[in-house]
LOGU-566717 format. One record per atom (N, C-alpha, C, O): x, y, z; residue in one letter; atom name; chain. Coordinates in steps of 0.1 Angstrom, whole numbers, plus 5000, padded with zeros to 4 digits. Layout:
c1->X	c2->Y	c3->Z	r->A	a->CA	c->A
...
//
This chain:
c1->5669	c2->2129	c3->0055	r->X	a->N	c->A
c1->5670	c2->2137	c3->0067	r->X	a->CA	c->A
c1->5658	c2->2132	c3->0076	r->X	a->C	c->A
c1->5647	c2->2132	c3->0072	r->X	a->O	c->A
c1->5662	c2->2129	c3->0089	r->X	a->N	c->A
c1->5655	c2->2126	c3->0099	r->X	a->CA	c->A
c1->5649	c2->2135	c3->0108	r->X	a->C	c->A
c1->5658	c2->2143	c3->0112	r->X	a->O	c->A
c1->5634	c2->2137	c3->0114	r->X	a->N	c->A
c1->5634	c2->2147	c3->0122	r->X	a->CA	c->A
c1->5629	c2->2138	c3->0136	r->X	a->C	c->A
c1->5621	c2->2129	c3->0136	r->X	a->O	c->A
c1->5635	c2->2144	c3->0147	r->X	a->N	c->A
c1->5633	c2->2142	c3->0159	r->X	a->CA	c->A
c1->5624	c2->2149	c3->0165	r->X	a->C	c->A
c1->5623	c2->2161	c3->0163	r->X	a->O	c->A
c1->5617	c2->2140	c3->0174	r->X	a->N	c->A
c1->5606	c2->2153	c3->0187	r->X	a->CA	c->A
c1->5613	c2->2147	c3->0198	r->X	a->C	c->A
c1->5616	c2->2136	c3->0202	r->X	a->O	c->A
c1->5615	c2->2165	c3->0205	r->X	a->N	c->A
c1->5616	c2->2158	c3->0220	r->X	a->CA	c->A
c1->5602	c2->2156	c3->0228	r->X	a->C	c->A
c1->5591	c2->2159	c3->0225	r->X	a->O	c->A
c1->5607	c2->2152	c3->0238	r->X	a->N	c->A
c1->5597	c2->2147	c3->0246	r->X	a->CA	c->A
c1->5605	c2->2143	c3->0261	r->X	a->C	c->A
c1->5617	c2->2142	c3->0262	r->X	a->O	c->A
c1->5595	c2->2141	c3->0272	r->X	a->N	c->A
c1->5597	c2->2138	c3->0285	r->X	a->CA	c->A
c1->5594	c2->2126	c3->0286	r->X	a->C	c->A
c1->5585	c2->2120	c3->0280	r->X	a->O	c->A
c1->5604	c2->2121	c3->0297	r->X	a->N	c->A
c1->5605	c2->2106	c3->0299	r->X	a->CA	c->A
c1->5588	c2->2108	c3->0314	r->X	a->C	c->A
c1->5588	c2->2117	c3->0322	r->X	a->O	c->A
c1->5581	c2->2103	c3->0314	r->X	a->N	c->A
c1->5570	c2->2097	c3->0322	r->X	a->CA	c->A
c1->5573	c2->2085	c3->0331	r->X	a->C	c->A
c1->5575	c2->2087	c3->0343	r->X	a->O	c->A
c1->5574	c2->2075	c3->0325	r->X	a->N	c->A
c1->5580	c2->2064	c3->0330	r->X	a->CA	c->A
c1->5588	c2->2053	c3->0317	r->X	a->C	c->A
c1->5587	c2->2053	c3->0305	r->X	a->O	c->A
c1->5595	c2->2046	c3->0327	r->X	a->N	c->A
c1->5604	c2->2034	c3->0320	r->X	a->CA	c->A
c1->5602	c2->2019	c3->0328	r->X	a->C	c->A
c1->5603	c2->2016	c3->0340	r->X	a->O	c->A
c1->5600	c2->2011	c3->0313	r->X	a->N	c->A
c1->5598	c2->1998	c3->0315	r->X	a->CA	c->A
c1->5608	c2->1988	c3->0311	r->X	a->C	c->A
c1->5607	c2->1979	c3->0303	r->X	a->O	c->A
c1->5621	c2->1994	c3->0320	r->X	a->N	c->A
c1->5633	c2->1981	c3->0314	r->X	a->CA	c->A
c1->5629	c2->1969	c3->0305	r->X	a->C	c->A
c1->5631	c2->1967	c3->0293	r->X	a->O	c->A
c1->5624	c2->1962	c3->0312	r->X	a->N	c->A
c1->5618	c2->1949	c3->0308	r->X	a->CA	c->A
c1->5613	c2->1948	c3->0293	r->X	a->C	c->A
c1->5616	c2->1939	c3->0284	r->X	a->O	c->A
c1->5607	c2->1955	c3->0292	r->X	a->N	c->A
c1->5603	c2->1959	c3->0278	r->X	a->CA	c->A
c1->5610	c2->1966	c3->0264	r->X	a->C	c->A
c1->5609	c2->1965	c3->0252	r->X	a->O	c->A
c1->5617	c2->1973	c3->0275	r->X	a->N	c->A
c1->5625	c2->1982	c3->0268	r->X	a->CA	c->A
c1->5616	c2->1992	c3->0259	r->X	a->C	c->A
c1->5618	c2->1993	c3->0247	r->X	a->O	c->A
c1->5605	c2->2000	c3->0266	r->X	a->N	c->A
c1->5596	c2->2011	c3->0265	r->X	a->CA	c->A
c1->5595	c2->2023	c3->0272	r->X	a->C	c->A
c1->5599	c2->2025	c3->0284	r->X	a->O	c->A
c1->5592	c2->2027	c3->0268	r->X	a->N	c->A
c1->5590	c2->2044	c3->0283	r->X	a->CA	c->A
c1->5577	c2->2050	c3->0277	r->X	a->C	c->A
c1->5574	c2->2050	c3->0265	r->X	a->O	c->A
c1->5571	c2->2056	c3->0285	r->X	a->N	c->A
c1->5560	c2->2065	c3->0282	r->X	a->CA	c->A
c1->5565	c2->2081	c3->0280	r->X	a->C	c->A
c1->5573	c2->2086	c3->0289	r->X	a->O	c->A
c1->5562	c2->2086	c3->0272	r->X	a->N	c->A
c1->5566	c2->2097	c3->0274	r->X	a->CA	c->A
c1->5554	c2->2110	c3->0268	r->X	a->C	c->A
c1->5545	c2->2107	c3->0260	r->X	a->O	c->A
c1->5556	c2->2122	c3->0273	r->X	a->N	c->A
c1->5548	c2->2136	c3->0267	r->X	a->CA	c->A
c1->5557	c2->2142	c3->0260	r->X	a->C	c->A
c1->5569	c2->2143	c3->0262	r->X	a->O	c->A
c1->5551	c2->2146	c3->0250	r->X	a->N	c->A
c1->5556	c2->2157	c3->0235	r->X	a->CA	c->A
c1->5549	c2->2169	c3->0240	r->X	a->C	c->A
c1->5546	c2->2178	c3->0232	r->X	a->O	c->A
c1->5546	c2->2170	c3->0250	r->X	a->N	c->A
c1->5540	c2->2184	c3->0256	r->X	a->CA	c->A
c1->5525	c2->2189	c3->0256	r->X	a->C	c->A
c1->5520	c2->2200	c3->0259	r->X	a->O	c->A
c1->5522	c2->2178	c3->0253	r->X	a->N	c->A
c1->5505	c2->2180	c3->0245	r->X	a->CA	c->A
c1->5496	c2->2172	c3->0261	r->X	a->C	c->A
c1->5483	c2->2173	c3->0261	r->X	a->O	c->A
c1->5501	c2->2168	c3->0269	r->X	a->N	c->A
c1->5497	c2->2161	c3->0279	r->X	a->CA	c->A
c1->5493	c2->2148	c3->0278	r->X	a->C	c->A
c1->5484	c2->2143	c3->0286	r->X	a->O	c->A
c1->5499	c2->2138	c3->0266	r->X	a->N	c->A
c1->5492	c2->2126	c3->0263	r->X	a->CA	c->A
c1->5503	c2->2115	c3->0261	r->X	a->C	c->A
c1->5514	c2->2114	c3->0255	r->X	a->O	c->A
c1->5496	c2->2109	c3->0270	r->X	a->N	c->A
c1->5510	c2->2095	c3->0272	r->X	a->CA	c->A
c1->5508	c2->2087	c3->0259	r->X	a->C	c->A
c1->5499	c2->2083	c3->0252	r->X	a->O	c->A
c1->5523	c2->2087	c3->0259	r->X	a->N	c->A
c1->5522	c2->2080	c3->0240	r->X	a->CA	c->A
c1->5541	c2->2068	c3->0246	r->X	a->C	c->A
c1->5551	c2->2072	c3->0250	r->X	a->O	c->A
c1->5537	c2->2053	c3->0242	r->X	a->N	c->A
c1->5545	c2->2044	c3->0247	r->X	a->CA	c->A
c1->5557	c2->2043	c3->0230	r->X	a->C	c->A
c1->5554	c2->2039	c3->0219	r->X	a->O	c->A
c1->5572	c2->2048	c3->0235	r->X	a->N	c->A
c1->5578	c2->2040	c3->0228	r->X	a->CA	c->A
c1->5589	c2->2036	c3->0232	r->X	a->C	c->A
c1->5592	c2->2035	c3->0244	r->X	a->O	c->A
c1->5598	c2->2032	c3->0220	r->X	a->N	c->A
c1->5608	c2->2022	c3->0225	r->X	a->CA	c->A
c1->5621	c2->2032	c3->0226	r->X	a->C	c->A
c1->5624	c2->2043	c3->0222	r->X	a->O	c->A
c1->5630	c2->2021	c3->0235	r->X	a->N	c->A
c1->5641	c2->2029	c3->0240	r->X	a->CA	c->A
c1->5653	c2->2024	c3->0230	r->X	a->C	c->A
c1->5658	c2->2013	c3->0231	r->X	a->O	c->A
c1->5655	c2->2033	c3->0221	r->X	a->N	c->A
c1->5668	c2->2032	c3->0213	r->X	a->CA	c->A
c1->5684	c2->2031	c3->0221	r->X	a->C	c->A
c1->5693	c2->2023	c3->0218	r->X	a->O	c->A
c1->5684	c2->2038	c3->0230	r->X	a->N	c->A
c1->5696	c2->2041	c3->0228	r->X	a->CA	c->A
c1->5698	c2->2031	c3->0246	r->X	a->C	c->A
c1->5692	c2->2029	c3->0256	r->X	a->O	c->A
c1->5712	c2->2027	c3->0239	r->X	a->N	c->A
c1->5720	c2->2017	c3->0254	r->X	a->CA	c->A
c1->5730	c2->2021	c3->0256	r->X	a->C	c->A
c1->5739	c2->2013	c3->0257	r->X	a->O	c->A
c1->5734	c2->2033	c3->0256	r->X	a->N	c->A
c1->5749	c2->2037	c3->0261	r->X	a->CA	c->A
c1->5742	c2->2046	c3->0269	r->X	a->C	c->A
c1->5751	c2->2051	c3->0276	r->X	a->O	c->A
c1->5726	c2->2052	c3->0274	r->X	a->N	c->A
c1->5728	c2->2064	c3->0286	r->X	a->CA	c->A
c1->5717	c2->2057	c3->0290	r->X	a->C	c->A
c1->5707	c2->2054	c3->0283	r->X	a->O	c->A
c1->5720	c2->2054	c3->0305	r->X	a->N	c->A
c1->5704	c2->2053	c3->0311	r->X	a->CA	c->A
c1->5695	c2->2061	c3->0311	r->X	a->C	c->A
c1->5699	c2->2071	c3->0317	r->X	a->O	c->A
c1->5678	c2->2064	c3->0302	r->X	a->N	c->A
c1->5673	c2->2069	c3->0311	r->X	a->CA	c->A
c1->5662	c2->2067	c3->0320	r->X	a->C	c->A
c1->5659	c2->2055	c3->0324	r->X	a->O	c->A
c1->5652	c2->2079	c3->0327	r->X	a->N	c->A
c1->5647	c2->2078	c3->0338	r->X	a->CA	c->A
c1->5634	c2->2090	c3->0340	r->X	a->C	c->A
c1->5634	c2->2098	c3->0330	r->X	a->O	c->A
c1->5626	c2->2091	c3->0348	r->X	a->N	c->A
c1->5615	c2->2094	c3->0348	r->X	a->CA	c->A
c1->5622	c2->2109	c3->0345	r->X	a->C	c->A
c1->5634	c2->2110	c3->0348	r->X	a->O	c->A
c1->5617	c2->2120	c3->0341	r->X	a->N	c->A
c1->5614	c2->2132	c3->0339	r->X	a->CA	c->A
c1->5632	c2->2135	c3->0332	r->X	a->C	c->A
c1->5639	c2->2144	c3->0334	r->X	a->O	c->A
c1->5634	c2->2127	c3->0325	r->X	a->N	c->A
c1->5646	c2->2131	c3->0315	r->X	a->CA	c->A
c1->5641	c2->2136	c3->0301	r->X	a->C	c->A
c1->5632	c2->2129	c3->0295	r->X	a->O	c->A
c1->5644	c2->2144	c3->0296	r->X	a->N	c->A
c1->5642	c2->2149	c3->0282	r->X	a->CA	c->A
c1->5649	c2->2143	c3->0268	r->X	a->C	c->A
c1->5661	c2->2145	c3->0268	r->X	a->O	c->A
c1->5645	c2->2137	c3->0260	r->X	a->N	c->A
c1->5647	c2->2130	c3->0247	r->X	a->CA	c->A
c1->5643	c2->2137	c3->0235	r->X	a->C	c->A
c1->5636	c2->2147	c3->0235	r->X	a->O	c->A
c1->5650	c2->2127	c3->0223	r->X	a->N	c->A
c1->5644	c2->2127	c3->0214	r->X	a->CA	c->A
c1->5638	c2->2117	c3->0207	r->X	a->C	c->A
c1->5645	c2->2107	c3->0207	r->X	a->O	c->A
c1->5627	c2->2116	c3->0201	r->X	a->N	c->A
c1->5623	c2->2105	c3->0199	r->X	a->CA	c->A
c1->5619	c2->2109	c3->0180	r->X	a->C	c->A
c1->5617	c2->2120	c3->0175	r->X	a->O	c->A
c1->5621	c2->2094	c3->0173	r->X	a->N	c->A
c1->5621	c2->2097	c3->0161	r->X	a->CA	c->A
c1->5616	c2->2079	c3->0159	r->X	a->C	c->A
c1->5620	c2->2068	c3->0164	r->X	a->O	c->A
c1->5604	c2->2082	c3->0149	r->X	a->N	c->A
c1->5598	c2->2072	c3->0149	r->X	a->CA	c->A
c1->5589	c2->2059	c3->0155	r->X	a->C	c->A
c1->5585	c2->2049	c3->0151	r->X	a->O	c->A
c1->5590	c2->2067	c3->0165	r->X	a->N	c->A
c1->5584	c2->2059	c3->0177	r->X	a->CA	c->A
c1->5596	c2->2058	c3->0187	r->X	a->C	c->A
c1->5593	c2->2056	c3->0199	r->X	a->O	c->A
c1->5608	c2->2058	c3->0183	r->X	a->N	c->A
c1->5623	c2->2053	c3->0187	r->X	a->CA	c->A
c1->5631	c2->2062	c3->0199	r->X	a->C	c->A
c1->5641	c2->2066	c3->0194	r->X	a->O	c->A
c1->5632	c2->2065	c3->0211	r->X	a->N	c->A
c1->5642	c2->2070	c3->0216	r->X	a->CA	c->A
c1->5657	c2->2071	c3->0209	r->X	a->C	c->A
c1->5665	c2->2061	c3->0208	r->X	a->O	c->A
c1->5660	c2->2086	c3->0205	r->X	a->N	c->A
c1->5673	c2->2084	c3->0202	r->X	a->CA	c->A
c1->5684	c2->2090	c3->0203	r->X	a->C	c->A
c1->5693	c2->2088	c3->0195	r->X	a->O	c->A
c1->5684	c2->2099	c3->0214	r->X	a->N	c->A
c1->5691	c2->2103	c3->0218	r->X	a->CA	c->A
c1->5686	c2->2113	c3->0232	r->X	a->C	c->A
c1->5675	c2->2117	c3->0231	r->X	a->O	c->A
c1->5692	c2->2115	c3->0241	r->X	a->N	c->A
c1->5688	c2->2128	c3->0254	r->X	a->CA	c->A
c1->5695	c2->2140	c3->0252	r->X	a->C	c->A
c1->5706	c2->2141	c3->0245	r->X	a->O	c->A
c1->5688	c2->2149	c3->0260	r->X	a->N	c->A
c1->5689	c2->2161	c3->0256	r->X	a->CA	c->A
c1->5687	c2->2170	c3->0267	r->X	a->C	c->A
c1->5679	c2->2167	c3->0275	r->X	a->O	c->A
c1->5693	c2->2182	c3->0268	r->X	a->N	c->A
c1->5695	c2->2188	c3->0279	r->X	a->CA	c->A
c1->5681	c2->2204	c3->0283	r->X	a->C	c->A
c1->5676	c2->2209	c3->0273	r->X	a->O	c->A
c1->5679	c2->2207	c3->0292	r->X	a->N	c->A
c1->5666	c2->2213	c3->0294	r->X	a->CA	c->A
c1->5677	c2->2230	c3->0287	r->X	a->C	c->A
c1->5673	c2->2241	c3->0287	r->X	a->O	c->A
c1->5684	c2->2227	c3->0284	r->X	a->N	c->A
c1->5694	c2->2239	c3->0284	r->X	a->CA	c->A
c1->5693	c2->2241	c3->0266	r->X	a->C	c->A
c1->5690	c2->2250	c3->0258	r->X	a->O	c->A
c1->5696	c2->2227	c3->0264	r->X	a->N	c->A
c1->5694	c2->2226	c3->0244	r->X	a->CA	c->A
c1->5680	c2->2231	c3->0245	r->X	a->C	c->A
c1->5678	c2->2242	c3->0240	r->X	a->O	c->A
c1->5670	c2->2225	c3->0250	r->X	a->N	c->A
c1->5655	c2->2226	c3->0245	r->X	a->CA	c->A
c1->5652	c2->2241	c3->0242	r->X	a->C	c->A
c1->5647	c2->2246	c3->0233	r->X	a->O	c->A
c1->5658	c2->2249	c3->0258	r->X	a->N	c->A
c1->5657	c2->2264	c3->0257	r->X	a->CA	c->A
c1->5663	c2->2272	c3->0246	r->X	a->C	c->A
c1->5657	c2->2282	c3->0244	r->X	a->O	c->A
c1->5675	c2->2268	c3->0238	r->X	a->N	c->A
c1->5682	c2->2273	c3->0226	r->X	a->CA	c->A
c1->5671	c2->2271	c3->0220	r->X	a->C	c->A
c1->5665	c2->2280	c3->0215	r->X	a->O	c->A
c1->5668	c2->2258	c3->0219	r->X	a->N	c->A
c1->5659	c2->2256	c3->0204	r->X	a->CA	c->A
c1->5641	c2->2265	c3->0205	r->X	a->C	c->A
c1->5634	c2->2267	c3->0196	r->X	a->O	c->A
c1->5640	c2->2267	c3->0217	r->X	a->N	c->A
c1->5632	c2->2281	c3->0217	r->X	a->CA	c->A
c1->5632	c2->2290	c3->0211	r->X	a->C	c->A
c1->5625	c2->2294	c3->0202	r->X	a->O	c->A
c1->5644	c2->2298	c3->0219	r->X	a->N	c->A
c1->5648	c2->2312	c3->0211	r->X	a->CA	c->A
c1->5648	c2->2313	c3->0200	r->X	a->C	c->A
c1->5645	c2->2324	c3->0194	r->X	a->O	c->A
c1->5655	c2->2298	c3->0192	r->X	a->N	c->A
c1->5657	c2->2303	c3->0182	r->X	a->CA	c->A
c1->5647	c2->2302	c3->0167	r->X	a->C	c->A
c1->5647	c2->2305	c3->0156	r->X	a->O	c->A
c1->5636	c2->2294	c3->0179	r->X	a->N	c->A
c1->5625	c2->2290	c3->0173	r->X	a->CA	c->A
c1->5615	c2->2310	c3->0164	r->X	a->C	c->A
c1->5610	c2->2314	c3->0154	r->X	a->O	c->A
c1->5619	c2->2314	c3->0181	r->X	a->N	c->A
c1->5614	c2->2325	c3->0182	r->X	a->CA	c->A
c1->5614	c2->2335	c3->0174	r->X	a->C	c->A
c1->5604	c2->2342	c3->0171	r->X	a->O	c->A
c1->5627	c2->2336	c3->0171	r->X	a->N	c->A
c1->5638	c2->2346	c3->0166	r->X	a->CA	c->A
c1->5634	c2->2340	c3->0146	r->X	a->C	c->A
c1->5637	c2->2347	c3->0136	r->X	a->O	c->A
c1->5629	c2->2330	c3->0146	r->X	a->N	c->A
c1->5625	c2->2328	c3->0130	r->X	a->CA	c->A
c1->5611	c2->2331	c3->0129	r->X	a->C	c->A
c1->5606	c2->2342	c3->0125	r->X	a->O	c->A
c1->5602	c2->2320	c3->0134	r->X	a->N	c->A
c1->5589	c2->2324	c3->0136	r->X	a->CA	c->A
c1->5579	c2->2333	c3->0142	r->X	a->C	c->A
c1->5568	c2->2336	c3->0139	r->X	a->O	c->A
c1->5588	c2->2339	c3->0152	r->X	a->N	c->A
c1->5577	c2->2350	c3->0156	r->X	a->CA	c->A
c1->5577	c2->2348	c3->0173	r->X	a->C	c->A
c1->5581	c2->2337	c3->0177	r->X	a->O	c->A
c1->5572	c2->2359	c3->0183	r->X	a->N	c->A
c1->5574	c2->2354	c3->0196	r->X	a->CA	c->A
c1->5564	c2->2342	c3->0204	r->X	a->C	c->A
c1->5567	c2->2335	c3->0213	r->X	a->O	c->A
c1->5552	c2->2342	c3->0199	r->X	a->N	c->A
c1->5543	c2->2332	c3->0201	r->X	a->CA	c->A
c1->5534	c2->2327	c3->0191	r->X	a->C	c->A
c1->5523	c2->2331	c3->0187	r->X	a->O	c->A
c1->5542	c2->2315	c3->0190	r->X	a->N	c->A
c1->5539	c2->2305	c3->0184	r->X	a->CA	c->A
c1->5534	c2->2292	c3->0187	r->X	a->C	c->A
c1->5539	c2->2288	c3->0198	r->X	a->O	c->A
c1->5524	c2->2283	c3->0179	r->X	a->N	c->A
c1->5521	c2->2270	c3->0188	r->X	a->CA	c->A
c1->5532	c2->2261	c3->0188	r->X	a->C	c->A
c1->5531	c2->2252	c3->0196	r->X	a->O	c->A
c1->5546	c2->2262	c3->0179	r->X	a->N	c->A
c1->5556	c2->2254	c3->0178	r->X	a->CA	c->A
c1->5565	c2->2259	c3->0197	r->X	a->C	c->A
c1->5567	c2->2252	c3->0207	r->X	a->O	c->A
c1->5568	c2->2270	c3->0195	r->X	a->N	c->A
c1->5570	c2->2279	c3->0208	r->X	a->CA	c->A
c1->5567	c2->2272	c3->0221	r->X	a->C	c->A
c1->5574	c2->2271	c3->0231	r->X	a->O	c->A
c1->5551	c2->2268	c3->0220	r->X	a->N	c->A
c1->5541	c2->2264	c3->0231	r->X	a->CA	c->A
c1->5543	c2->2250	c3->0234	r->X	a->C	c->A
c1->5546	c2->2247	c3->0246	r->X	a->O	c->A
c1->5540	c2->2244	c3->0227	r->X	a->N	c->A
c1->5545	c2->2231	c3->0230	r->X	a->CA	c->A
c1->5558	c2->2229	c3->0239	r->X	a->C	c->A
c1->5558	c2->2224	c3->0250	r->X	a->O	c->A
c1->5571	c2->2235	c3->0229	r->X	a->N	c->A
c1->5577	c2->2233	c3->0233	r->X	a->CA	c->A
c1->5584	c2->2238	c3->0249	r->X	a->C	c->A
c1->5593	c2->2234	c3->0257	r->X	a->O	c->A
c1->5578	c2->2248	c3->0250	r->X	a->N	c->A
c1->5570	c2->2254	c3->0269	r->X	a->CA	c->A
c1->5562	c2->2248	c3->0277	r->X	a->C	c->A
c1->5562	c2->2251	c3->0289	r->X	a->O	c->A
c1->5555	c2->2238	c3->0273	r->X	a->N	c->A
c1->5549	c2->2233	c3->0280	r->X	a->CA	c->A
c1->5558	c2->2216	c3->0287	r->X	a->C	c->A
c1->5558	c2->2211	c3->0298	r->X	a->O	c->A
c1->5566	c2->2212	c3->0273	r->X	a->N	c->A
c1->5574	c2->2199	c3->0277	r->X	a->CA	c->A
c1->5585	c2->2205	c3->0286	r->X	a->C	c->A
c1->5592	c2->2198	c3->0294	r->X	a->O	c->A
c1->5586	c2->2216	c3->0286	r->X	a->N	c->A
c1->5599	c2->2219	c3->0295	r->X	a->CA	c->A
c1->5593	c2->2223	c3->0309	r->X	a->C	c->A
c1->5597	c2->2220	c3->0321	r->X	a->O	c->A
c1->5584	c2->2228	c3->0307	r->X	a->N	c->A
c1->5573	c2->2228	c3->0324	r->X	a->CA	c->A
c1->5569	c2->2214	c3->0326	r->X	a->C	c->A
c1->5571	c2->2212	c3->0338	r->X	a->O	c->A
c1->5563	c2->2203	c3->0319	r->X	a->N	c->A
c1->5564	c2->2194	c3->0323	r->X	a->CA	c->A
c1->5576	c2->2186	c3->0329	r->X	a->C	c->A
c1->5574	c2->2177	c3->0338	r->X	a->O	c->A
c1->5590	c2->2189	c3->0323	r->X	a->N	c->A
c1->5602	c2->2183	c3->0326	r->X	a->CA	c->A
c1->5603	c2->2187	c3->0342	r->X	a->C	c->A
c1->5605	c2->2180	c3->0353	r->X	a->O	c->A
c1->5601	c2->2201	c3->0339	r->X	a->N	c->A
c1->5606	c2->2208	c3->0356	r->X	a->CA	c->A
c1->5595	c2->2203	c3->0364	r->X	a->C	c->A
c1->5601	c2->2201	c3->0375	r->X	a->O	c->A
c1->5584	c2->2201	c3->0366	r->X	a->N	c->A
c1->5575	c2->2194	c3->0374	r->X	a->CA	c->A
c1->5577	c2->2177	c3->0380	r->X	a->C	c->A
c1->5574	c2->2171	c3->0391	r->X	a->O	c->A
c1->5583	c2->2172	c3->0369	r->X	a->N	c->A
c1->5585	c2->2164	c3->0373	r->X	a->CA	c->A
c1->5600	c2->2158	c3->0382	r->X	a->C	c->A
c1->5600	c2->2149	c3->0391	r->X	a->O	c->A
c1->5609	c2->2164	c3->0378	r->X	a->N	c->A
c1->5624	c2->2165	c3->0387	r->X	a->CA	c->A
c1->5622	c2->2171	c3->0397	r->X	a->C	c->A
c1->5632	c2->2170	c3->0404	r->X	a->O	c->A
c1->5610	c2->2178	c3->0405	r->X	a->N	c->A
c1->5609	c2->2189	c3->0415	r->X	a->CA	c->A
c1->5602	c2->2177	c3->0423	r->X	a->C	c->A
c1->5602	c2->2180	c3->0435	r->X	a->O	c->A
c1->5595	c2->2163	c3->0420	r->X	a->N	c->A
c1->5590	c2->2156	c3->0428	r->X	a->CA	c->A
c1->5601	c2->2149	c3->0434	r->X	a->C	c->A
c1->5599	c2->2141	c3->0443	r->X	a->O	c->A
//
């Protein structure tokens, strides 16, 4: 079993086939773009596993996976936080 983090797309370096992205912690961390069937693009939401983009993901899933974070762990939590802060990062960055 494989576990994924999401994270926000920062920027993308076709060329390379890298993107920078935040796991919500505010710290640019460079990996590689897995997947070639979806473009993506500055302030898109992923999952990254291994260093690997591998799949995208909707600001809509991330908020499920809150609640339901919630509804096991407790209402604040640092797992909770994080994951509040990549989705405020997401929304800041689409609003430019």
């Amino acid at each position: 079993m494989c576990i994924g983090t999401p994270a926000v797309i920062l920027d993308v370096d076709y060329e390379n086939m890298t993107a920078n992205v935040d796991y919500g912690d505010g710290i640019s961390r460079t990996v590689i773009i897995g997947i070639l069937d979806q473009a993506i693009r500055r302030g898109d939401l992923v999952i990254v596993h291994a260093g690997v983009i591998v799949s995208k993901v909707t600001e809509k899933e991330l908020l499920e996976q809150v609640e339901f974070f919630r509804e096991v762990l407790g209402e604040d939590t640092q797992l909770t936080q994080i994951y509040e802060k990549l989705i405020e990062a997401h929304r800041k960055i689409i609003q430019q």
